[in-house]
MIDREN-323218 format. One record per residue: x, y, z of N, C-alpha, C in turn; residue number from 1; residue in one letter. Coordinates in steps of 0.02 Angstrom, whole numbers, plus 50000, padded with zeros to 5 digits. Example, Ala and Ser with C-alpha at 12.3 -4.5 7.8 and 13.67 -1.06 7.14 Angstrom:
BEGIN
nx=50660, ny=49716, nz=50390, cax=50615, cay=49775, caz=50390, cx=50660, cy=49835, cz=50390, nr=1, rest=a
nx=50642, ny=49888, nz=50354, cax=50684, cay=49947, caz=50357, cx=50645, cy=50002, cz=50394, nr=2, rest=s
***
This chain:
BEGIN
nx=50041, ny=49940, nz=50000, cax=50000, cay=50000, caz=50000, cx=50043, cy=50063, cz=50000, nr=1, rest=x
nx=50106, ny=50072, nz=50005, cax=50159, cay=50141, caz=50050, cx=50158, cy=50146, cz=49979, nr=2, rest=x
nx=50192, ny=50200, nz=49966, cax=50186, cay=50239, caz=49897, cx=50234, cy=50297, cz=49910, nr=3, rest=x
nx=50318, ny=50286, nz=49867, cax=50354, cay=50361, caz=49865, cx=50315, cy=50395, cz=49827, nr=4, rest=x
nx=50325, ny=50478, nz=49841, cax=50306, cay=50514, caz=49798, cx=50379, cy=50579, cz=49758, nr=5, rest=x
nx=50386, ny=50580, nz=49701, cax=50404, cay=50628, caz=49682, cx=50428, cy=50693, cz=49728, nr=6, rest=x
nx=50378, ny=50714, nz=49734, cax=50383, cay=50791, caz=49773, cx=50302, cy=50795, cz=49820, nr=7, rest=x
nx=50306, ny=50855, nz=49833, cax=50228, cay=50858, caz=49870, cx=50187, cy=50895, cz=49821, nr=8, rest=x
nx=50128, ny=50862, nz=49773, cax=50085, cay=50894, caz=49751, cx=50010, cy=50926, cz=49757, nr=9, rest=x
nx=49993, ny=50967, nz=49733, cax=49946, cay=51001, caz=49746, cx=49919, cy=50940, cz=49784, nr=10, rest=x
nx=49874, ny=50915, nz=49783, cax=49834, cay=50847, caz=49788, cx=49881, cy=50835, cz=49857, nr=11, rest=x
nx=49933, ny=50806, nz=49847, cax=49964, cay=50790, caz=49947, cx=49964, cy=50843, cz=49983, nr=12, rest=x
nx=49993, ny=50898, nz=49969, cax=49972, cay=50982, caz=49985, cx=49904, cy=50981, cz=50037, nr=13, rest=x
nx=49853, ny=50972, nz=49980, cax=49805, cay=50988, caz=50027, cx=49769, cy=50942, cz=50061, nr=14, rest=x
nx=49781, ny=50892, nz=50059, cax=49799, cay=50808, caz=50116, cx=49808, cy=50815, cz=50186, nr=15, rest=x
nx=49878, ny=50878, nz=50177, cax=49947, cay=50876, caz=50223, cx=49893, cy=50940, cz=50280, nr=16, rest=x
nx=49882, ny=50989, nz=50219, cax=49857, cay=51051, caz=50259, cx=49790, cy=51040, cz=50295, nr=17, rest=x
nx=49748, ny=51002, nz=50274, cax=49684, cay=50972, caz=50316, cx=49706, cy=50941, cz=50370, nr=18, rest=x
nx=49749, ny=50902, nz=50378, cax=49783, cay=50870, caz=50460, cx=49768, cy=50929, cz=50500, nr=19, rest=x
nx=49750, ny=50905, nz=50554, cax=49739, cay=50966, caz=50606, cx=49812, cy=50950, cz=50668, nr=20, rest=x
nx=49849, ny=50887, nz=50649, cax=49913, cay=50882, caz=50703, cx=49964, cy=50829, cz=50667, nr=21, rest=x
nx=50030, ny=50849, nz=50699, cax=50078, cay=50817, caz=50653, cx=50121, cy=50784, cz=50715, nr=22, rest=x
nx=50174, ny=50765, nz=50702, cax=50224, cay=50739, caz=50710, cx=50286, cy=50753, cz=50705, nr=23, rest=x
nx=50349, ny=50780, nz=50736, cax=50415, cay=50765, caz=50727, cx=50441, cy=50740, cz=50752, nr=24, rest=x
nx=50498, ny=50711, nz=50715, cax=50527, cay=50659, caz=50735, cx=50628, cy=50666, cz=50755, nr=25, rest=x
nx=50653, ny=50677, nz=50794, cax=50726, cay=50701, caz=50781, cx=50760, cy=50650, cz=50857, nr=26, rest=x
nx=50827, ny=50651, nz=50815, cax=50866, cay=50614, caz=50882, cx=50943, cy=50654, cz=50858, nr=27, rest=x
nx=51007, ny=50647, nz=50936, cax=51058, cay=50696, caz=50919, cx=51088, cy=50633, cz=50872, nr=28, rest=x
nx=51157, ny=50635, nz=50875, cax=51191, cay=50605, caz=50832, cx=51211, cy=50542, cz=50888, nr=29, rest=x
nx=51241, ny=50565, nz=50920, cax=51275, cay=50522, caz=51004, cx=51212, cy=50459, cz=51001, nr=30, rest=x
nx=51209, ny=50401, nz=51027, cax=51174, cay=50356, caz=51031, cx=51163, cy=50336, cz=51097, nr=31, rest=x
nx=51178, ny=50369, nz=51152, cax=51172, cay=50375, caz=51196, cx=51106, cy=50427, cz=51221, nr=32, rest=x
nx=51116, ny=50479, nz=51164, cax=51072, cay=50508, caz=51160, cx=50989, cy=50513, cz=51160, nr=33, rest=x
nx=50937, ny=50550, nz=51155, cax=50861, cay=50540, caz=51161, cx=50839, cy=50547, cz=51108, nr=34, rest=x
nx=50793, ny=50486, nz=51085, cax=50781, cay=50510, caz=51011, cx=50716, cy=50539, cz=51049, nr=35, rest=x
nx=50707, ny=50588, nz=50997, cax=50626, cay=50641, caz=51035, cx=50574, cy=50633, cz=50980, nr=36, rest=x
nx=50494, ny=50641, nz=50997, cax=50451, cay=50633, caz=50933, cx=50408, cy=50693, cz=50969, nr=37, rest=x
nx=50382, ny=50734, nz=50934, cax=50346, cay=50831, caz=50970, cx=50265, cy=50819, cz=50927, nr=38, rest=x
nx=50219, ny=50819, nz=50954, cax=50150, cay=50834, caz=50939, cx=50165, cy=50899, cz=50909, nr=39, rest=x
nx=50114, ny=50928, nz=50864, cax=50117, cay=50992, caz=50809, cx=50043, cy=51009, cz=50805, nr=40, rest=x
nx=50023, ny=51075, nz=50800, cax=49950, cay=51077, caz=50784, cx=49948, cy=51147, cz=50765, nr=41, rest=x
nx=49879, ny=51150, nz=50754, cax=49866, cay=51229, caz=50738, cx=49880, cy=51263, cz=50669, nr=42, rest=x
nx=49862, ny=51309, nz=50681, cax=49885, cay=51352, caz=50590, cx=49941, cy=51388, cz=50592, nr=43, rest=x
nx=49998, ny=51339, nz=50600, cax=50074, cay=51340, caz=50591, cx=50123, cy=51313, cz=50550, nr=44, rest=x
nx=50081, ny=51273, nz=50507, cax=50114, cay=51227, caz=50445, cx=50103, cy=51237, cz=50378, nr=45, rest=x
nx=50166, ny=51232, nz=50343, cax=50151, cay=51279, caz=50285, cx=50191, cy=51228, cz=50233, nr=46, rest=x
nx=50152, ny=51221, nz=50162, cax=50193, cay=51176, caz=50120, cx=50243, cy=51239, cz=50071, nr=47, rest=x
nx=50282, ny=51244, nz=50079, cax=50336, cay=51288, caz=50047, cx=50353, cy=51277, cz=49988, nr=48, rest=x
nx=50335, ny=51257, nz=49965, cax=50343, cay=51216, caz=49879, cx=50362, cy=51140, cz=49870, nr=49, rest=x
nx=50368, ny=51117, nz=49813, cax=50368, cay=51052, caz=49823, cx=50410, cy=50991, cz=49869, nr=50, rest=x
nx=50474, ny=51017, nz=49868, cax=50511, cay=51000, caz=49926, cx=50528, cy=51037, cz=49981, nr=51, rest=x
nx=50516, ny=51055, nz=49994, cax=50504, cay=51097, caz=50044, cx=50450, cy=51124, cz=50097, nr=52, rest=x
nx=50477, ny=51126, nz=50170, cax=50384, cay=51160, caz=50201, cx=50421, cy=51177, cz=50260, nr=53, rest=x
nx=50378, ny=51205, nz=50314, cax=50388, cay=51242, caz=50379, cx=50356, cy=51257, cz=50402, nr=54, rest=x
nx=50391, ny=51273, nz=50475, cax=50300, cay=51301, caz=50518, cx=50355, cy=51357, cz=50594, nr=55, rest=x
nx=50285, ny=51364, nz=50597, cax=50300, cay=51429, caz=50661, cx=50319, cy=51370, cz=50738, nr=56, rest=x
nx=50361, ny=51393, nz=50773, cax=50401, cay=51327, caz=50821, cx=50383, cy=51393, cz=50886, nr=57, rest=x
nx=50322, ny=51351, nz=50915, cax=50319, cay=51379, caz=50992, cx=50335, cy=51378, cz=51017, nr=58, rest=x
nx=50378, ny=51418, nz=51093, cax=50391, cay=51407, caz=51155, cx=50380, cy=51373, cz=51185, nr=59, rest=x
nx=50419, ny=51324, nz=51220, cax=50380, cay=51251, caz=51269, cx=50438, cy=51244, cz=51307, nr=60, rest=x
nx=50429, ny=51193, nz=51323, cax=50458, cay=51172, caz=51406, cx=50500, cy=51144, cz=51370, nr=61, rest=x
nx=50530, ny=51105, nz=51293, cax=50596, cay=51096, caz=51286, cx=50606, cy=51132, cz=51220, nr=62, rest=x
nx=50672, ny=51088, nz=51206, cax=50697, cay=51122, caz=51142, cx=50745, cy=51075, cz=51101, nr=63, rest=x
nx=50701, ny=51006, nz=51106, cax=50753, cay=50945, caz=51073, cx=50738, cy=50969, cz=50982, nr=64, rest=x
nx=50692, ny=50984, nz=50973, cax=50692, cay=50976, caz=50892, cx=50749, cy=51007, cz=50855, nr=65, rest=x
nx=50745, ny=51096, nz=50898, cax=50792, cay=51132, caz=50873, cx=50863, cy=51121, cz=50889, nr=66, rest=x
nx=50874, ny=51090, nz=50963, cax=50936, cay=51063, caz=50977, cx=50962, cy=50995, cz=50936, nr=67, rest=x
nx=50928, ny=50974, nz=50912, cax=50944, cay=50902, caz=50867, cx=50947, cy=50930, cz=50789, nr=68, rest=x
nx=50896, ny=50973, nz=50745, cax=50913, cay=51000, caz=50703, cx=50988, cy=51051, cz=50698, nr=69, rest=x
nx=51006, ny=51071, nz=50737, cax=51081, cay=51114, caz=50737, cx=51137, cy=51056, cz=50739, nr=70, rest=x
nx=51138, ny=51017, nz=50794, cax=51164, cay=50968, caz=50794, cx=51191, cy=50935, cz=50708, nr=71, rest=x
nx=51108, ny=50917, nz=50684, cax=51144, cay=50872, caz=50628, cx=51084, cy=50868, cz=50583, nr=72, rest=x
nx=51029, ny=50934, nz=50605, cax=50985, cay=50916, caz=50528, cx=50917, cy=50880, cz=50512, nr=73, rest=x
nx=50939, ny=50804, nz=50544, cax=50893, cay=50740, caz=50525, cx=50816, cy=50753, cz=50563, nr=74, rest=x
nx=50778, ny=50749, nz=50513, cax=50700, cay=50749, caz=50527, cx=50669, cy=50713, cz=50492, nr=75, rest=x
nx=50604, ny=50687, nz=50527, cax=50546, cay=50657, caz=50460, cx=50488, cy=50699, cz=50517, nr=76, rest=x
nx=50444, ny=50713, nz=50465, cax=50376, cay=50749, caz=50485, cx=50328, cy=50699, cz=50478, nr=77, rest=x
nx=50283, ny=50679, nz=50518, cax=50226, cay=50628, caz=50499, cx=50158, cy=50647, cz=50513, nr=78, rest=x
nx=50126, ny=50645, nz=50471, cax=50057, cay=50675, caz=50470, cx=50016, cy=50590, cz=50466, nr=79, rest=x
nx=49956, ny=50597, nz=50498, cax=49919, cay=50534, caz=50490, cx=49822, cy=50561, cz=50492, nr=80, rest=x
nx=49797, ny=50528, nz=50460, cax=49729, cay=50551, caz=50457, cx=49688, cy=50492, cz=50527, nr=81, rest=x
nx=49631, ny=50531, nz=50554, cax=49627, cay=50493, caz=50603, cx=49525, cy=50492, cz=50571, nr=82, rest=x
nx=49518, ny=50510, nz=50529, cax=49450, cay=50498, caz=50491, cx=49412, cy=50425, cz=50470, nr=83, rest=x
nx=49392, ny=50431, nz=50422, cax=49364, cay=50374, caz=50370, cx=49430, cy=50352, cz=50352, nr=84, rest=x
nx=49451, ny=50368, nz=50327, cax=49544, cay=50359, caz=50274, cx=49571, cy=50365, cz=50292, nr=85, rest=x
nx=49599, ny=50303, nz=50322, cax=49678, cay=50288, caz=50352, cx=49732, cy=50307, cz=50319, nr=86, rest=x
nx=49787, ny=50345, nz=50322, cax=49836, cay=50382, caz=50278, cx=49888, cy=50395, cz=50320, nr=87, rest=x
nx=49954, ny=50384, nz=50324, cax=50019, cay=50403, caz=50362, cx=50056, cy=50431, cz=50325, nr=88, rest=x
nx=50067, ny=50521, nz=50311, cax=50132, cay=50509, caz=50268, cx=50184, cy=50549, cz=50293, nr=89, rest=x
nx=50253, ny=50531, nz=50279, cax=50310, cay=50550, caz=50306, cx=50349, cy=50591, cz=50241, nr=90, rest=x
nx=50365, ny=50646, nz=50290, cax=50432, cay=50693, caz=50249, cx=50495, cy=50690, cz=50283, nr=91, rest=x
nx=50522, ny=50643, nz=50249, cax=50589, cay=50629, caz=50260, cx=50637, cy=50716, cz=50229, nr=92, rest=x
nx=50698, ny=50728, nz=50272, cax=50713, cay=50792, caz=50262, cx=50781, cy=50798, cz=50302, nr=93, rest=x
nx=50825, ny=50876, nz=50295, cax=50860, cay=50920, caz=50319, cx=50815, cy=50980, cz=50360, nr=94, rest=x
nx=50822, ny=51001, nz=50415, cax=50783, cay=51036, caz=50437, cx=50825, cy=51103, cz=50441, nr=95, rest=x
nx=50811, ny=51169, nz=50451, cax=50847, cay=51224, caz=50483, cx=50808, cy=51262, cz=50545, nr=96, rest=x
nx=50830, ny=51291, nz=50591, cax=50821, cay=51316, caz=50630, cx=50823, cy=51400, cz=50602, nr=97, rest=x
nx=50775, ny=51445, nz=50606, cax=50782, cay=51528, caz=50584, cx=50755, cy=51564, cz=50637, nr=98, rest=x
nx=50797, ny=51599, nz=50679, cax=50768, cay=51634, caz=50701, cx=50733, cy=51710, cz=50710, nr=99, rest=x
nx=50709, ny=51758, nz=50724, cax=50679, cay=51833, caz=50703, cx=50734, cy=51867, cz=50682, nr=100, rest=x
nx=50712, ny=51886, nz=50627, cax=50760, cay=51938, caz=50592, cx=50769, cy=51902, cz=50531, nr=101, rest=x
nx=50771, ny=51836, nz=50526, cax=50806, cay=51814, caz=50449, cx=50749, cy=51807, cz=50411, nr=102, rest=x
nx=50772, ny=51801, nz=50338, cax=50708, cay=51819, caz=50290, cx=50667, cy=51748, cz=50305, nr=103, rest=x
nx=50691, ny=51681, nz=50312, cax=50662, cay=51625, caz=50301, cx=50598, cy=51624, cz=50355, nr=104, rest=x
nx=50635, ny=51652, nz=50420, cax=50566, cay=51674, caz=50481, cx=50517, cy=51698, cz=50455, nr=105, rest=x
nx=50539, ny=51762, nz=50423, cax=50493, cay=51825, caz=50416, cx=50453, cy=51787, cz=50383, nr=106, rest=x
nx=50487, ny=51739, nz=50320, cax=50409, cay=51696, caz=50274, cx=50358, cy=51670, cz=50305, nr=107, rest=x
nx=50405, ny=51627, nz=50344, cax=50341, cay=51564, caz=50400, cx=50290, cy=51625, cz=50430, nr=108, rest=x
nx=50324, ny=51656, nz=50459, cax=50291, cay=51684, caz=50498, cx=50236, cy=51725, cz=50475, nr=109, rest=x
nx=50254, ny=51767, nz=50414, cax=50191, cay=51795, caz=50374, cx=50129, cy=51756, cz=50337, nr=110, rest=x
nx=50135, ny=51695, nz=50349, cax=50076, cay=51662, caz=50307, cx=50045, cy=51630, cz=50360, nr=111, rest=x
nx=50025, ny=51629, nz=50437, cax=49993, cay=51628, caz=50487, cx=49980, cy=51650, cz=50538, nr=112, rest=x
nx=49938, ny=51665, nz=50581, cax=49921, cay=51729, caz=50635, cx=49978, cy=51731, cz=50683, nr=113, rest=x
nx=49984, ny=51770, nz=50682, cax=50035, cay=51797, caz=50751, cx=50040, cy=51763, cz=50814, nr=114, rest=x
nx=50086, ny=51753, nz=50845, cax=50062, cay=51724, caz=50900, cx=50126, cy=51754, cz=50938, nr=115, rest=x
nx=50115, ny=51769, nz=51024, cax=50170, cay=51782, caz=51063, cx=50214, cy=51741, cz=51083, nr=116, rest=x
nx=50192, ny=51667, nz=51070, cax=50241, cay=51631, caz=51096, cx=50302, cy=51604, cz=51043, nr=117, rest=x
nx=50298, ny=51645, nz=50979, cax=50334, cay=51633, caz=50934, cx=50416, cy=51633, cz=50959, nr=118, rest=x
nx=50445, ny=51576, nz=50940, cax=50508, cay=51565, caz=50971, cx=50579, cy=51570, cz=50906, nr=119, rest=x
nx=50545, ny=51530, nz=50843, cax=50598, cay=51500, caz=50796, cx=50522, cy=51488, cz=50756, nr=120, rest=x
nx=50568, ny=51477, nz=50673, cax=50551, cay=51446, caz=50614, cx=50573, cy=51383, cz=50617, nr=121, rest=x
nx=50545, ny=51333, nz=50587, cax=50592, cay=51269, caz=50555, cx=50572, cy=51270, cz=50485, nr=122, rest=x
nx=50626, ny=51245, nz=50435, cax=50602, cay=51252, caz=50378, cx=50639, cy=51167, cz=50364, nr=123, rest=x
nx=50593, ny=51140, nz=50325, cax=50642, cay=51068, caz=50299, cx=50644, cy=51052, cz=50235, nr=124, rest=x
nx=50709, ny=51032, nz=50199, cax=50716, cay=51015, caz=50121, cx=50695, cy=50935, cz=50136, nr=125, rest=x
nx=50631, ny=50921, nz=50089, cax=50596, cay=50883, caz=50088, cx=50663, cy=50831, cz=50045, nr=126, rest=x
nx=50680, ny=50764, nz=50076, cax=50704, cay=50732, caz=50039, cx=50674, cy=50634, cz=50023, nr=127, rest=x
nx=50628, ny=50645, nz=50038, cax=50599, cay=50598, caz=50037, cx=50529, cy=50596, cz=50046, nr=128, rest=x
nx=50479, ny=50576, nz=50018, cax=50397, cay=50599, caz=50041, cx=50379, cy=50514, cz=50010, nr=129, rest=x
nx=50323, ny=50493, nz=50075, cax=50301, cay=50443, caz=50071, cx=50247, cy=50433, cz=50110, nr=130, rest=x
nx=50195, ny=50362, nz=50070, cax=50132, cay=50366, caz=50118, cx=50152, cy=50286, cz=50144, nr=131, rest=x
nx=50114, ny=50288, nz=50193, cax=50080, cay=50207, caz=50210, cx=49986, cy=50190, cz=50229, nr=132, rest=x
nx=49987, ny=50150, nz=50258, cax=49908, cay=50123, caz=50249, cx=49890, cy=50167, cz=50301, nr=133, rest=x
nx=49916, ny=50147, nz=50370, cax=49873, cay=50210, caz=50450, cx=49804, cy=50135, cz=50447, nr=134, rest=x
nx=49833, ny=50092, nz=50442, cax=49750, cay=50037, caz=50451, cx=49764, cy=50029, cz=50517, nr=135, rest=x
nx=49829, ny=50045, nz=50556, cax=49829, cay=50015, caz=50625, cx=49814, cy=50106, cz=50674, nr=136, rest=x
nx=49784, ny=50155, nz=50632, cax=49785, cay=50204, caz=50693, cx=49705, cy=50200, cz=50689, nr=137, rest=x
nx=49685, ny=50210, nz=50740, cax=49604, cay=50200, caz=50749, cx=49554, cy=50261, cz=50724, nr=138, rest=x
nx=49510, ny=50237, nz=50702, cax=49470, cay=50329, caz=50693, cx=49431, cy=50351, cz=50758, nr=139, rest=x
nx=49457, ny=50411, nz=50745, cax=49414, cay=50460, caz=50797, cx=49406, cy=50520, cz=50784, nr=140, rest=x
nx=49356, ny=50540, nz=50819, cax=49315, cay=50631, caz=50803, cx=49378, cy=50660, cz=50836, nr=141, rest=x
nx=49398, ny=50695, nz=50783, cax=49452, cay=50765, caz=50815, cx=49386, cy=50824, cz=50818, nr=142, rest=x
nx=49419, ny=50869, nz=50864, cax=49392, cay=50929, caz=50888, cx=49459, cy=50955, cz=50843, nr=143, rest=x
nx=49441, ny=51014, nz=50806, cax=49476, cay=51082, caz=50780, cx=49475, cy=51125, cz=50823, nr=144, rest=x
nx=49438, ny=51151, nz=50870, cax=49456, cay=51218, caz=50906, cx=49527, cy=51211, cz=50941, nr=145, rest=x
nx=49552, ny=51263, nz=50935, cax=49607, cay=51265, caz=50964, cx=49625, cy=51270, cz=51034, nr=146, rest=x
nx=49661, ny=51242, nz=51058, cax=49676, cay=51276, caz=51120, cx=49713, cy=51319, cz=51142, nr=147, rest=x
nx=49699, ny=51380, nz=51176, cax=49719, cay=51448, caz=51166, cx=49790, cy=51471, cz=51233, nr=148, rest=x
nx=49804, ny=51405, nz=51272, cax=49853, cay=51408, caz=51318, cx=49897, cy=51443, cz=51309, nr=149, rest=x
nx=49953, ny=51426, nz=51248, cax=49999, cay=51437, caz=51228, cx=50019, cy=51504, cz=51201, nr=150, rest=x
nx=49947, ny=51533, nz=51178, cax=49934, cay=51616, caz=51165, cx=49930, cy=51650, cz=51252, nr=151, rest=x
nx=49867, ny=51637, nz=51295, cax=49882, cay=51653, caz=51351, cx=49926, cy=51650, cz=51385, nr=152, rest=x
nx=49984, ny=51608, nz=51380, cax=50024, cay=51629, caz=51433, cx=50103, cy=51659, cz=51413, nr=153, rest=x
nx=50095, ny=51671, nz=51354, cax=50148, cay=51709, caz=51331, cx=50120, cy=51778, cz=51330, nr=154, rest=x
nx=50059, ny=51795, nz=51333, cax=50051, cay=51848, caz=51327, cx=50038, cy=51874, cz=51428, nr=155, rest=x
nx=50020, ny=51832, nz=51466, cax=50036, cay=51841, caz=51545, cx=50101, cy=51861, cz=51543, nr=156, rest=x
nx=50147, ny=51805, nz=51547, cax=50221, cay=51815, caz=51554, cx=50254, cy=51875, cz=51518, nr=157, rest=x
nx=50204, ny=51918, nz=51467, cax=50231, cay=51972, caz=51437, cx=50340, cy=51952, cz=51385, nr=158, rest=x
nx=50332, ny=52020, nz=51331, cax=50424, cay=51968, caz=51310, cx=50455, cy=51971, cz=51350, nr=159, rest=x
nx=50472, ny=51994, nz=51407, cax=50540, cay=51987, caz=51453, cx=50541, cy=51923, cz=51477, nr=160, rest=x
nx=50466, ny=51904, nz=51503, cax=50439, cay=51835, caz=51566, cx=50458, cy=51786, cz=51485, nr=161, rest=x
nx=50430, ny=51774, nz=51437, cax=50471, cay=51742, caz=51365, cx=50524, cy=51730, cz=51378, nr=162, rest=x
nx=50568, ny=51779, nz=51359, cax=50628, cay=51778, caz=51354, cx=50658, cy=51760, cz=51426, nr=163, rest=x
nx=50647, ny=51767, nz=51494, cax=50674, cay=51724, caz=51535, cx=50670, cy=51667, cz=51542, nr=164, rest=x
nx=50611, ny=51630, nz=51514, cax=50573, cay=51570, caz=51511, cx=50635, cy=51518, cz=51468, nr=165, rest=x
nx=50626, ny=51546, nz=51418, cax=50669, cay=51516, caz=51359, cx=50737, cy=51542, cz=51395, nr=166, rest=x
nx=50749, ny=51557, nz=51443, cax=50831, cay=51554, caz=51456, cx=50846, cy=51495, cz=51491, nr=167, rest=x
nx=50774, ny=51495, nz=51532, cax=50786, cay=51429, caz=51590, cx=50785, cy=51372, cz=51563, nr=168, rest=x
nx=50715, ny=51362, nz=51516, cax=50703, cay=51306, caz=51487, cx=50726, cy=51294, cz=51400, nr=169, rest=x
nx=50764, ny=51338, nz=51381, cax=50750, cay=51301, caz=51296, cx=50836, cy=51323, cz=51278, nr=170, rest=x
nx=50881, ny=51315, nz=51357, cax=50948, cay=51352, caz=51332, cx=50986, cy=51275, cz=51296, nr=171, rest=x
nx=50961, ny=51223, nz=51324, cax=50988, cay=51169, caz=51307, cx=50945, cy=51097, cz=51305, nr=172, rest=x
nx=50966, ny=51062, nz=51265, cax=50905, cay=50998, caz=51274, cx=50924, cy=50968, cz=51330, nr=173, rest=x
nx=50874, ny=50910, nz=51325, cax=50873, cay=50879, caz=51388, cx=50958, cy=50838, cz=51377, nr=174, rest=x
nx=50962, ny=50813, nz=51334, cax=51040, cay=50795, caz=51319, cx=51100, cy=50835, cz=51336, nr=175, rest=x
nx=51088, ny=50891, nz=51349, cax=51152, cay=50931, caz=51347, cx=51178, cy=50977, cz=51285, nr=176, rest=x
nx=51127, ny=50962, nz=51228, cax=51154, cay=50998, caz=51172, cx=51130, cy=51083, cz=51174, nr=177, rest=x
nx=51157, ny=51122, nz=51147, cax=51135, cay=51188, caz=51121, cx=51074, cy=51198, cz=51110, nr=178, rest=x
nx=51010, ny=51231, nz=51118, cax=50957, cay=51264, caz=51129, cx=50947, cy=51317, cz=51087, nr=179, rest=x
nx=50937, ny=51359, nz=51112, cax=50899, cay=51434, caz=51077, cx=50978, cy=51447, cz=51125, nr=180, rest=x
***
């Protein structure tokens, strides 16, 4: 049933953009190391052209994606439908880390609403795109409304309470690697 694809086309495009939650997937290089997998949601994901896509990277309590992308890059993105139509597909990739000020940010960031807890861009060169069946993930009713936490409390903590936040928590992964 799995199926490479070429690139991402219109048709997987808007597959990818109906998902209401994703998947990443990153580990450091060290094997000792944590491989990490990050829940994704919201109107933060963006297909950037055919190989290529990105999304707006919130403030949270860690910072393995971006600490493992600096590190060495390696990502797959996995989107899965949890509907009628079982569907898993993975973007195998190079990821980058951008933070405010560089043009690649300014993109992500202009093609979805604002948000305060905006931390970093990730952008990834799609090097691999593939589906599988998803016959083993179960269906269930997703709720779309969002949950608005992540807006509230960056906007409590005001940018300074941010920016101390992310000193304590996102200076380094849980591994020891480099952070924000």
């Amino acid at each position: 049933m799995g199926k490479l694809f070429e690139a991402i086309d219109e048709k997987l495009q808007r597959w990818i953009e109906d998902q209401p939650m994703w998947f990443t997937a990153t580990a450091p290089l060290s094997a000792e190391g944590r491989v990490n997998v990050s829940p994704r949601g919201g109107d933060s994901f963006s297909v950037l052209g055919p190989h290529r896509v990105g999304w707006v990277d919130f403030t949270g309590s860690g910072v393995e994606t971006i600490a493992h992308l600096r590190e060495n890059g390696r990502i797959c993105v996995m989107f899965t439908s949890f509907d009628h139509r079982p569907r898993i597909v993975r973007l195998h990739g190079t990821g980058q880390v951008h933070l405010p000020g560089t043009a690649a940010f300014e993109e992500v960031v202009g093609l979805h609403p604002s948000n305060p807890s905006t931390r970093a861009v990730i952008t990834v060169d799609v090097h691999r795109v593939s589906d599988s069946c998803g016959w083993g993930v179960p269906v269930m009713d997703v709720r779309t409304d969002e949950r608005d936490l992540i807006r509230r409390n960056a906007e409590k903590k005001g940018p300074d309470g941010m920016e101390a936040y992310r000193v304590r928590k996102n200076t380094r992964s849980v591994d020891g690697l480099p952070g924000l």
